[in-house]
KEKE-3310 file (N, C-alpha, C; in steps of 0.2 Angstrom, whole numbers, plus 5000, padded with zeros to 4 digits):
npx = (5243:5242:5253:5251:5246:5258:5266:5259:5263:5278:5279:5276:5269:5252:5245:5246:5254:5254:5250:5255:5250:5242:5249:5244:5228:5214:5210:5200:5186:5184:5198:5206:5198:5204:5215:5220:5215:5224:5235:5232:5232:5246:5252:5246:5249:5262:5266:5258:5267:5280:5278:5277:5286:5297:5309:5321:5317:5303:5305:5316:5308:5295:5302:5306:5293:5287:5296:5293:5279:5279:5290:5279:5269:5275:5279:5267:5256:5247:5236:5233:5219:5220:5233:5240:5236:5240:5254:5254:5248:5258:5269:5266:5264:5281:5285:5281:5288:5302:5303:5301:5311:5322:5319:5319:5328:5339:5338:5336:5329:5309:5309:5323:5322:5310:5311:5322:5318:5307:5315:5321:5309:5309:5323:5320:5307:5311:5323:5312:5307:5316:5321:5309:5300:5289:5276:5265:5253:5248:5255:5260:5266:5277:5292:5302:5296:5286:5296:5302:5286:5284:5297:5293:5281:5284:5294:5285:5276:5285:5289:5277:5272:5284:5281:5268:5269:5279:5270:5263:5268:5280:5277:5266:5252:5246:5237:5225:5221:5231:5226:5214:5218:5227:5216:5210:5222:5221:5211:5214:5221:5210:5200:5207:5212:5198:5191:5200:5209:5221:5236:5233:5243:5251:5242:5236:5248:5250:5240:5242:5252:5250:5240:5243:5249:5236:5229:5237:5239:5225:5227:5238:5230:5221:5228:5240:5250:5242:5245:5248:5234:5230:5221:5223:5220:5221:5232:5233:5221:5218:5227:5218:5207:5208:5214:5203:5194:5201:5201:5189:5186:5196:5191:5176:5182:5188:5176:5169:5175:5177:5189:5197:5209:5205:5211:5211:5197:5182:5178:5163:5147)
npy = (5762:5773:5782:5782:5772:5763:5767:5762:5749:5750:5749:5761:5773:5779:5785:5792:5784:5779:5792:5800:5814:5822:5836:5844:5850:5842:5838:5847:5855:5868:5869:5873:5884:5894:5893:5899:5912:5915:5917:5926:5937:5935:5941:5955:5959:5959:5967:5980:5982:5982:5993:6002:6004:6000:5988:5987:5987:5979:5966:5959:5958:5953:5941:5938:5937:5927:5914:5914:5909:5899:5893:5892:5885:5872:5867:5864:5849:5843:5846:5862:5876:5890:5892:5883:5890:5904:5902:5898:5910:5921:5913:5916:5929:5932:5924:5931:5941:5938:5933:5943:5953:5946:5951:5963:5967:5963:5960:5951:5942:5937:5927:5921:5921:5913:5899:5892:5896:5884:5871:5872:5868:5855:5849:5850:5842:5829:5828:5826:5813:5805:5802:5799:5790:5795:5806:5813:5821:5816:5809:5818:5816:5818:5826:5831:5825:5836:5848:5846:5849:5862:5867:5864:5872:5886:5884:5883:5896:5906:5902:5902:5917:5922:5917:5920:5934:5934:5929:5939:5952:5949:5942:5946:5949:5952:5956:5952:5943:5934:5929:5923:5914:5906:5900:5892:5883:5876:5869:5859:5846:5845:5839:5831:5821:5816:5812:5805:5798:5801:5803:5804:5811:5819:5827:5836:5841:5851:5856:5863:5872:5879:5886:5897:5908:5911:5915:5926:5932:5940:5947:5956:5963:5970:5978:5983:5996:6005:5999:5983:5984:5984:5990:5999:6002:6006:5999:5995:5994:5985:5973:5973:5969:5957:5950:5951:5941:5932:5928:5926:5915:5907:5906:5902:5889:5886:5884:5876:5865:5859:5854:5847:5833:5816:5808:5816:5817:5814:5798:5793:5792)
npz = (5230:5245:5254:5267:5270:5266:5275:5287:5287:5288:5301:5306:5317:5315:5326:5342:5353:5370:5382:5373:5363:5348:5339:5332:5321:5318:5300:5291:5285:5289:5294:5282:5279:5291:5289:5275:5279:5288:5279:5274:5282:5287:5277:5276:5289:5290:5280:5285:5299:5294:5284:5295:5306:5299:5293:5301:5313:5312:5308:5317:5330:5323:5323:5334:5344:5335:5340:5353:5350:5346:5355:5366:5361:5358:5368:5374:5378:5369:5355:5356:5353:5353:5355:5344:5331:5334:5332:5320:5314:5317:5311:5296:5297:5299:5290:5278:5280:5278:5265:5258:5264:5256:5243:5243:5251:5248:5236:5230:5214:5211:5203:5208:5221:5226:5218:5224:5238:5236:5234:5248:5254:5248:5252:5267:5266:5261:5272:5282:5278:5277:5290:5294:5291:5284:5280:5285:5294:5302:5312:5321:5332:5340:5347:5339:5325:5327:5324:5313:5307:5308:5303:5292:5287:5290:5279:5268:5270:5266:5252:5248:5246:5240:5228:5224:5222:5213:5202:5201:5199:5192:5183:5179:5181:5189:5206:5209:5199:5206:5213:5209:5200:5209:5217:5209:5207:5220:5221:5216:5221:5231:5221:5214:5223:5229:5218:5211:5216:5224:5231:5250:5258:5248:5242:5253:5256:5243:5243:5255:5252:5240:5246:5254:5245:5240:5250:5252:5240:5238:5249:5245:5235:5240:5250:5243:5233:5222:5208:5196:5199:5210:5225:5235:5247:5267:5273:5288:5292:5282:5287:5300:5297:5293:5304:5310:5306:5305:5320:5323:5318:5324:5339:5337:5334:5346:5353:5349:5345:5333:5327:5336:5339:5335:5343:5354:5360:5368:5375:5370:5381)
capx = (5242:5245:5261:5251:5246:5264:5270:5260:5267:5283:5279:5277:5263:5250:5241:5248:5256:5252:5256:5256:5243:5243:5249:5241:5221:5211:5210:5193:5187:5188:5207:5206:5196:5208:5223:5219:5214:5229:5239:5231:5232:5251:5255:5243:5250:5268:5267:5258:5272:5288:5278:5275:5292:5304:5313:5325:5314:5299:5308:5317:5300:5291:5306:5304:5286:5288:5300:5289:5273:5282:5290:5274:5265:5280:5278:5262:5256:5242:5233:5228:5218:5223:5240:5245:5233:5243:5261:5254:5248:5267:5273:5262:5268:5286:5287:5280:5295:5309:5304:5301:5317:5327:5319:5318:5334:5346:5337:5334:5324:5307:5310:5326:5319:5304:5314:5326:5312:5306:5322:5323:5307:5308:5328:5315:5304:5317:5325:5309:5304:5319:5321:5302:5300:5282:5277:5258:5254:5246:5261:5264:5265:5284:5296:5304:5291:5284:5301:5299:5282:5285:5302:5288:5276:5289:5296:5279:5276:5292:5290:5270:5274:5290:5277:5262:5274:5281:5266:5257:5273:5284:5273:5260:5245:5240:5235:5217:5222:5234:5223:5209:5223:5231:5213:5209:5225:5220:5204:5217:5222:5204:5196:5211:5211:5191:5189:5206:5211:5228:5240:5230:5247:5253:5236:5238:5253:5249:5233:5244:5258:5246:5235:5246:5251:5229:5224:5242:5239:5218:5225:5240:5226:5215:5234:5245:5248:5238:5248:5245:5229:5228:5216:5227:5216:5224:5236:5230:5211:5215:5227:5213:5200:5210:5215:5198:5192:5202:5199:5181:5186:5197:5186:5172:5184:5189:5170:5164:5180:5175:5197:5201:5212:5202:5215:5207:5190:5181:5174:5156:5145)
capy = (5762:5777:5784:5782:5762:5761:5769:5758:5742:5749:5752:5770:5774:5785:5789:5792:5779:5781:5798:5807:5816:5825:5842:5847:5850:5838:5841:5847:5863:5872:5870:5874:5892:5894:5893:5905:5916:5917:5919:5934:5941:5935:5945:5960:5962:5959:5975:5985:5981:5986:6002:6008:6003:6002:5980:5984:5987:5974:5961:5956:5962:5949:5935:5936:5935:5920:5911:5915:5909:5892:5888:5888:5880:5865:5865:5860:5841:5842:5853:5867:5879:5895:5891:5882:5896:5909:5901:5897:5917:5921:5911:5921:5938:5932:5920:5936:5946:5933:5933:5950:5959:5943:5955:5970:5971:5958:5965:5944:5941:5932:5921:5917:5918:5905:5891:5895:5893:5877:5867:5873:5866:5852:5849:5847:5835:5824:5825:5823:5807:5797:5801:5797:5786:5798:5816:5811:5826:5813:5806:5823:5819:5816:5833:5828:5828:5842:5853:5843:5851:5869:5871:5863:5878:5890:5886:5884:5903:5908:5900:5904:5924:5922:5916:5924:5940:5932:5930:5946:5956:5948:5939:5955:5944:5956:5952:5949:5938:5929:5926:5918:5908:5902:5897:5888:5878:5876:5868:5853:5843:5841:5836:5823:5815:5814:5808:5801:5793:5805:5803:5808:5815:5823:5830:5838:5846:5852:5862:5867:5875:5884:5891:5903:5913:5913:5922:5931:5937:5945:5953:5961:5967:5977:5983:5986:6003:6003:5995:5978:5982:5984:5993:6004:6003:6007:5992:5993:5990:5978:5968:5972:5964:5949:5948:5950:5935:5923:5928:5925:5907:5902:5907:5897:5884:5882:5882:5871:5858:5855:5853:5844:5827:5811:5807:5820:5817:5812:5796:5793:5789)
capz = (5238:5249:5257:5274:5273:5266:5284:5294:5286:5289:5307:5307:5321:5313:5331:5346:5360:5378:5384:5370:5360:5340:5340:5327:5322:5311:5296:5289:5279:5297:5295:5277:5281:5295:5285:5271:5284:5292:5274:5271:5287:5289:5273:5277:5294:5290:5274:5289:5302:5290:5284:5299:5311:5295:5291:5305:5319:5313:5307:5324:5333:5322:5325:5342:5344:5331:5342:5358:5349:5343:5360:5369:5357:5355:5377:5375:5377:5365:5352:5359:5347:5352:5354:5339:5327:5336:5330:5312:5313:5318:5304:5291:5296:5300:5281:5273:5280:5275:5256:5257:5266:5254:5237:5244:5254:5245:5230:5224:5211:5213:5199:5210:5228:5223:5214:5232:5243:5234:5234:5253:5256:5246:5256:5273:5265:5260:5278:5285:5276:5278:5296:5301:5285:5283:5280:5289:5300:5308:5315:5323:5340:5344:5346:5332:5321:5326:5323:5304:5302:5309:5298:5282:5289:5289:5272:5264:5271:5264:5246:5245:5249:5235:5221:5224:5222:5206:5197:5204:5197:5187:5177:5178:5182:5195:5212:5209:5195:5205:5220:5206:5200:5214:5220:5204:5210:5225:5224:5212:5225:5234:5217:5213:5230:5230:5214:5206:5222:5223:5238:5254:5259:5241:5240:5258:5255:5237:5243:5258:5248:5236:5251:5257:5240:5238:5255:5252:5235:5242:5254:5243:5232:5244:5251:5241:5231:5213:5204:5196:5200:5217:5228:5239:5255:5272:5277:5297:5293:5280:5293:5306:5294:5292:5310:5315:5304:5308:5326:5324:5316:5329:5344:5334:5335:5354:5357:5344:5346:5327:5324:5339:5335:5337:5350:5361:5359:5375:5374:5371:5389)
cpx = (5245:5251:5260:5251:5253:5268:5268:5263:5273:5284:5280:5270:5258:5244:5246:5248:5252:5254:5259:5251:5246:5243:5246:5233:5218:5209:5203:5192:5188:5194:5208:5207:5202:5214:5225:5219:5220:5238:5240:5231:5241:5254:5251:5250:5257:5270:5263:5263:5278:5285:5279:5280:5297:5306:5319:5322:5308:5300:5311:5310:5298:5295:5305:5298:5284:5290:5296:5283:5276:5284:5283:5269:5269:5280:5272:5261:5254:5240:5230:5224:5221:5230:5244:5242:5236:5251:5259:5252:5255:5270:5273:5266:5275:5290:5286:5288:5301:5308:5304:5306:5323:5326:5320:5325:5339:5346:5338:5330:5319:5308:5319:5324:5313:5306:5316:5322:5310:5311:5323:5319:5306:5313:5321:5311:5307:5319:5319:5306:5308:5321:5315:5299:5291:5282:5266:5259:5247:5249:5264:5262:5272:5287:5299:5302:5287:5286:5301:5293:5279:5290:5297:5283:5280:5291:5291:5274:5279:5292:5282:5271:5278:5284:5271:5264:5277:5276:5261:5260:5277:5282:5266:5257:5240:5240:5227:5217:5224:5231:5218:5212:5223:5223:5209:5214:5226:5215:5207:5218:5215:5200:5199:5210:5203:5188:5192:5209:5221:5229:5237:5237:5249:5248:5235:5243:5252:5245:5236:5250:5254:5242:5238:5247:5244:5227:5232:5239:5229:5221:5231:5237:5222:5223:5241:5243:5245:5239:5246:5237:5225:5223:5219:5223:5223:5227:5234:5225:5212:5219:5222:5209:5203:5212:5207:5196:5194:5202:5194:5181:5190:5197:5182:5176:5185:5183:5167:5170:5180:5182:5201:5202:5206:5205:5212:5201:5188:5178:5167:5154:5139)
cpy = (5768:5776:5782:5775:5758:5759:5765:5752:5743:5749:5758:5770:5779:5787:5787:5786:5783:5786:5803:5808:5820:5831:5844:5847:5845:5842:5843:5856:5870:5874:5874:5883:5894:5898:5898:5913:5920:5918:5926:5938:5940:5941:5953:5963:5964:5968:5981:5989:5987:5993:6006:6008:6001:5991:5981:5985:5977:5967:5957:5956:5956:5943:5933:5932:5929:5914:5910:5909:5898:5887:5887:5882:5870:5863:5862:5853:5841:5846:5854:5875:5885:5895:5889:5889:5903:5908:5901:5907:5921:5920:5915:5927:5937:5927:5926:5940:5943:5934:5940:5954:5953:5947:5959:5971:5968:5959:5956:5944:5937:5926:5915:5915:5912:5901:5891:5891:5885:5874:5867:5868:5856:5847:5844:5844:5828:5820:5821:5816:5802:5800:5799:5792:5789:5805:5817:5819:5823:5809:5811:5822:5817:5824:5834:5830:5835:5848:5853:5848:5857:5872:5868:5872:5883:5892:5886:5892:5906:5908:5901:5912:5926:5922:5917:5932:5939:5932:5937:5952:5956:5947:5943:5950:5946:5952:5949:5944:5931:5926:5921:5913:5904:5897:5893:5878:5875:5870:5858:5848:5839:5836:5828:5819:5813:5811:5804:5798:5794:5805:5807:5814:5820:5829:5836:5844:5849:5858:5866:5875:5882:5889:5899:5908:5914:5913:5927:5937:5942:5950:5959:5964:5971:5979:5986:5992:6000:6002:5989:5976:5982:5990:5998:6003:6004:5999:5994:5994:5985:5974:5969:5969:5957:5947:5945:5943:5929:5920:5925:5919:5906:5901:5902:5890:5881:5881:5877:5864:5854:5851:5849:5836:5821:5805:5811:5818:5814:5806:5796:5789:5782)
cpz = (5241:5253:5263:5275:5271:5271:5288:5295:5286:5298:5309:5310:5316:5319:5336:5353:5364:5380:5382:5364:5354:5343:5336:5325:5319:5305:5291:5284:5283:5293:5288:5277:5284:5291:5280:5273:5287:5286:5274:5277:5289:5283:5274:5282:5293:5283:5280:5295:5299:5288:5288:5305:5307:5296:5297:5311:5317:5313:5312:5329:5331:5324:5333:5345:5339:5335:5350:5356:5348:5348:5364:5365:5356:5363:5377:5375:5372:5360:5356:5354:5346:5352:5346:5332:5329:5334:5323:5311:5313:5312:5298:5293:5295:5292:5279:5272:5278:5269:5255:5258:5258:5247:5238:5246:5254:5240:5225:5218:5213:5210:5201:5218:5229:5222:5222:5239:5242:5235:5243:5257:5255:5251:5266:5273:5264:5268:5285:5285:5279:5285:5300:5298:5284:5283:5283:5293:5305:5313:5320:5331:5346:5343:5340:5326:5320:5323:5315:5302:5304:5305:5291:5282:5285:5280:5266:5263:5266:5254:5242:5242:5239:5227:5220:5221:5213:5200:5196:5199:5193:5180:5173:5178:5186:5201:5212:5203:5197:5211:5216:5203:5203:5217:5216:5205:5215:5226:5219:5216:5228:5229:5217:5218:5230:5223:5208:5212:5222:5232:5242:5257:5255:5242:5245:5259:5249:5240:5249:5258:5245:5242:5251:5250:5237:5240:5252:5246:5235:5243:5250:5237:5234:5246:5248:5237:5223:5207:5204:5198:5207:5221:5232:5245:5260:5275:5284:5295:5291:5284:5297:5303:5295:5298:5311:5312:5304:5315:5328:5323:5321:5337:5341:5338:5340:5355:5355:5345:5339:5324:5329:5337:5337:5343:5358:5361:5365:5373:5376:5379:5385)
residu = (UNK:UNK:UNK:UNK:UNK:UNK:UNK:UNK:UNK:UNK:UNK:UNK:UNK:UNK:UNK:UNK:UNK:UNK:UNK:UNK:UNK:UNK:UNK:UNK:UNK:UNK:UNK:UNK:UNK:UNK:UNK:UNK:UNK:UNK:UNK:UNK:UNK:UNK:UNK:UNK:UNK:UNK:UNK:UNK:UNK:UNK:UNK:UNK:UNK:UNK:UNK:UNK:UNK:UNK:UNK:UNK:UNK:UNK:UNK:UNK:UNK:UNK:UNK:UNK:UNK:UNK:UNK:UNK:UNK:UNK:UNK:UNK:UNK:UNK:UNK:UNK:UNK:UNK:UNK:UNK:UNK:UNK:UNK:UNK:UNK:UNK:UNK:UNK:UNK:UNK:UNK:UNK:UNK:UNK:UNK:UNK:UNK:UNK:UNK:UNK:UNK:UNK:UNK:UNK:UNK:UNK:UNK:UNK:UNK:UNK:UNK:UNK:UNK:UNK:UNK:UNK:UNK:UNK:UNK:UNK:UNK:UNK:UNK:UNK:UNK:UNK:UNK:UNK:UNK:UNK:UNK:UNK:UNK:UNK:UNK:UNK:UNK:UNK:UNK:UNK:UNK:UNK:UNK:UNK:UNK:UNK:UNK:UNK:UNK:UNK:UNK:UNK:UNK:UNK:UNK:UNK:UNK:UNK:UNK:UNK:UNK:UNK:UNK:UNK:UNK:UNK:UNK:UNK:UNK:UNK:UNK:UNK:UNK:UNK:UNK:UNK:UNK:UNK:UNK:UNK:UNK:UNK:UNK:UNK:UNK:UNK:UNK:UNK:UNK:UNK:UNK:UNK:UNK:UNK:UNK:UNK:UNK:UNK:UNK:UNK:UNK:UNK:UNK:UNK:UNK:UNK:UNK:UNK:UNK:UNK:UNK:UNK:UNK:UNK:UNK:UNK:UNK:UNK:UNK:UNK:UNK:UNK:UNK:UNK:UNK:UNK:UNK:UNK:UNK:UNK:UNK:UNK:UNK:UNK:UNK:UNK:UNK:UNK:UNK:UNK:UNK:UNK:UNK:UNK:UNK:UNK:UNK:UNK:UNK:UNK:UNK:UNK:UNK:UNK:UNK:UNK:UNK:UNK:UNK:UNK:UNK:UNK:UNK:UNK:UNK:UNK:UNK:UNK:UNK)
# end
């Protein structure tokens, strides 16, 4: 039985009361694109940033404009596309820079900041369960919840970034290796959920986790220097690629409405 028909039978809503509406998109292949999109462009733009204004100028710079992009988004009633795709782009740049200043300028290992990261995330999934008795992000339409699956964002940033980096590096796998990996294990969750009948939420979280360290590990192959394999390209084009294309998907998306919640939907005339 699923973790979701478990919740309702405890009495855990999984649509919104009167008054309040899901903050978050629907989940489709949209979202998926989306989401990848804004891996690779969180890690691009974040290795552009600290090159070019140094981890103690970008770093706060990026926190800020983190903390900006999260209150308005957490102000809002309802999903709204640009707004909440404008905080998950936030996260991306400002996760990258957390794993990244915790190797670079605590001089961690990744095979310690990974395990680290996980255990972290893991700590927020725990809290989140037994205070909402669900990890649904279809439930997300209380503040609450929402705080639950912006500090999950966050640390699935943070923990993606860390082990994309470990395998790319430590494990010598390459970055073009570890991007065909990662999207090897990517694609595990959809299968099982679709044809071994795997936790709609497990499955969710699984593909969500892995995302990020399989746009991350692309775009640290076309920018990073020519090591492990890498491409060298110019960090400001390869962020401005990945900006622009996740622009292009979530333009698409305000016009097309293909992500809005089925709480929003207009009814039929």
């Amino acid at each position: 039985m699923h973790r979701a028909s478990r919740s309702r039978r405890r009495g855990v809503p999984m649509t919104p009361p009167p008054g309040l509406h899901s903050k978050v998109p629907k989940i489709t292949a949209y979202f998926w694109v989306a989401k990848v999109l804004s891996t690779a462009m969180g890690e691009a733009t974040s290795d552009f940033l600290v090159h070019r204004l140094g981890a103690t100028v970008a770093v706060p710079i990026g926190a800020l404009a983190l903390l900006i992009a999260l209150v308005v988004q957490i102000a809002a009633r309802r999903y709204v596309v640009g707004l909440y795709w404008l905080a998950v782009a936030m996260v991306g740049v400002v996760g990258t820079m957390a794993a990244d200043v915790l190797h670079v300028g605590a001089h961690v290992p990744y095979a310690v900041s990974a395990p680290l990261f996980a255990v972290s995330l893991a700590v927020i999934f725990v809290l989140w369960q037994h205070t909402e008795k669900t990890l649904s992000i279809h439930s997300v339409f209380t503040l609450r919840r929402e705080l639950f699956y912006w500090a999950t964002v966050m640390a699935t940033f943070a923990l993606g970034t860390a082990t994309g980096d470990l395998t790319a590096t430590t494990l010598h796998v390459g970055f073009l290796g570890s991007g065909f990996l990662f999207l090897a294990v990517f694609v595990v969750p959809g299968v099982a959920y679709r044809w071994f009948s795997m936790n709609a939420i497990l499955a969710f979280w699984f593909a969500y986790v892995v995302a990020r360290p399989l746009g991350a590990s692309f775009a640290d192959w076309m920018g990073k220097p020519k090591t492990n394999g890498a491409l060298a390209l110019n960090l400001g084009w390869v962020s401005l690629g990945w900006t622009v294309a996740l622009a292009i998907v979530v333009l698409w998306l305000m016009v097309s409405g293909k992500d809005v919640p089925d709480d929003q939907l207009a009814p039929a005339s």
